[in-house]
C-alpha angles and dihedrals in degrees: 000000000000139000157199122250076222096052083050101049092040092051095045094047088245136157114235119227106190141349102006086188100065108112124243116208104163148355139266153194102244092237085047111040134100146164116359093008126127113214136168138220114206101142117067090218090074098046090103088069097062094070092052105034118107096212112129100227126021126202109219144156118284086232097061129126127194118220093202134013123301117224088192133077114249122213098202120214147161098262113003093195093054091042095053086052090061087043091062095034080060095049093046096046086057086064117109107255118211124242133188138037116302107235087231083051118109112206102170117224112271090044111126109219115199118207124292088020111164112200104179135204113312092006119144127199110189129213120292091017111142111207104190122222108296095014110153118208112182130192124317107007126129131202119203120229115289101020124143124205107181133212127339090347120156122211111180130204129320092010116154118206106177120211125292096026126143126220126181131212129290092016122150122199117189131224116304109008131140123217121190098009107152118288110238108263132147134155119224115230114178114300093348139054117246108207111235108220102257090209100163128084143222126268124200118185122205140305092015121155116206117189125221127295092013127156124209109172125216119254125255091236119351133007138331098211128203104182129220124296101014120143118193122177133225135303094030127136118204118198134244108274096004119142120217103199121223116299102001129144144209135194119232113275094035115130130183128202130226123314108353126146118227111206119227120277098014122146126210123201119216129306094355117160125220119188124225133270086026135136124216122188130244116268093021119156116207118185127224119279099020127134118221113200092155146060116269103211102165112094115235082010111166119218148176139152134066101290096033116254130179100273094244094048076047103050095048083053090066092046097049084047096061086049099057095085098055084046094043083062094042094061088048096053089053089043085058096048091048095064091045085057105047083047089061094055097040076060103056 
């Protein structure tokens, strides 16, 4: 489809600078487009790009300030890289959406299908399951007896939803997940491990995003809840009976352990480990690679390092750490001079 630098502008709330009749058929990464592309600068690091891309419009800041000339149009807004998101919103909400029951599809008896429902190819809905009005199932999932996906959710292929869970409206799960698996419990007795019944289930609110190839493990008893509006990327393993608090979000390889409570609005960095039957505190930022053993008790606390450590106390750590060499020889230097030192005086 294409568009007007002036539609765009007019549907994003931007200022033109330029030509606001140039057309706009695609878009584009700033160092890659060309002719008839829409692109966006919202990192510094890639300002150097605008005064070479060939794209024909470009979203940015209000506040900012070319150091050269600019070939592009530029579509100027509050925030570009939110802008851009809208945009794409927009794009992806103009695909065809598929409707119906796949005829390689399996929906057991007793499953309660809403309007506008799409089951695909190799798809099973158990019995029980409650699929609300505009749900999309797509190939190869399968739903366990009893789960409910609310309104407008997507679940995409090879997703596995075991039976009980919970999922809210507008959710999307990405390929190859696994919602409501047994949390890992077992009971040591003697020389063996005894498995303690994981009989809970997991509860998503609305509006969650779950990346690809996640685990979130049912609860012992009640519930492993992941609150509205979190987001958490791939490659990430939530434990049985945690609680992710609203609007949090994690980076891919986190992984968090039994029974700890996630505050709201938190972020996680990459691979970061958090230990069980712990609480961490709303607004808490937690970079990639820490270890968290403790309660962080300290609202919009900032952390890194393995143990956790507030980032500054961290960062002077490191500094401190390049530095140990130089000071390593220095020691030495004194200790030999010191000796020097103590043989003079034994000589006198």
């Amino acid at each position: 489809m294409e568009y007007t630098v002036k539609m765009i502008a007019e549907y994003l709330g931007g200022e033109v600078e330029g030509d606001e009749t140039k057309s706009l058929r695609n878009v584009g990464k700033i160092e890659e487009a060309g002719e008839g592309d829409l692109t966006f600068l919202a990192n510094p690091a890639y300002e150097k790009y605008i005064y070479t891309t060939g794209a024909t419009a470009v979203l940015v800041n209000k506040d900012f300030v070319p150091q050269r000339p600019v070939k592009a149009v530029l579509i100027r807004v509050d925030n570009a890289y939110e802008a851009l998101a809208r945009l794409l919103k927009l794009v992806e909400g103009q695909r065809e959406q598929p409707v119906g029951i796949h005829e390689l599809a399996l929906v057991e008896e007793g499953a309660t299908l809403g309007k506008d429902v799409y089951v695909g190819p190799f798809a099973v809905v158990s019995k029980g399951v409650v699929l609300a009005d505009g749900v999309r199932v797509h190939a190869h999932v399968f739903i366990g007896e009893g789960a409910k996906l609310g309104e407008g959710t997507v679940v995409y292929y090879g997703v596995k939803i075991y039976h009980g869970c919970e999922i809210g409206r507008n959710c999307v799960i990405h390929a190859g997940s696994v919602i409501g698996a047994d949390g890992f419990g077992f009971a040591p007795t003697g020389e063996e491990y005894t498995k303690v019944p994981q009989v809970g289930i997991v509860k998503i609110e609305d509006d969650v995003e779950i990346g690809a190839n996640v685990t979130i493990d049912r609860a012992t008893m009640g519930a492993t809840l992941i609150r509205k509006g979190v987001k958490i990327d791939n490659l990430i393993q939530i434990g049985h009976n945690v609680e992710v608090g609203e609007r949090t979000v994690m980076a891919a390889q986190t992984g968090i352990a039994g029974s700890t409570k996630i505050g709201r609005n938190c972020m996680f960095g990459g691979q970061v480990g958090i230990s069980g039957h712990l609480t961490i505190a709303d607004g808490v930022k937690i970079a990639a690679k820490t270890g968290v053993p403790g309660n962080i008790k300290k609202e919009n606390a900032v952390l890194e390092g393995i143990p956790a450590v507030p980032i500054m106390q961290f960062q002077r750590g490191v500094i401190y750490n390049k530095r140990l060499p130089d000071l390593f020889r220095r020691v030495e230097e004194l200790e030999k001079k010191l000796k020097e030192l103590e043989g003079r005086k034994d000589e006198d």
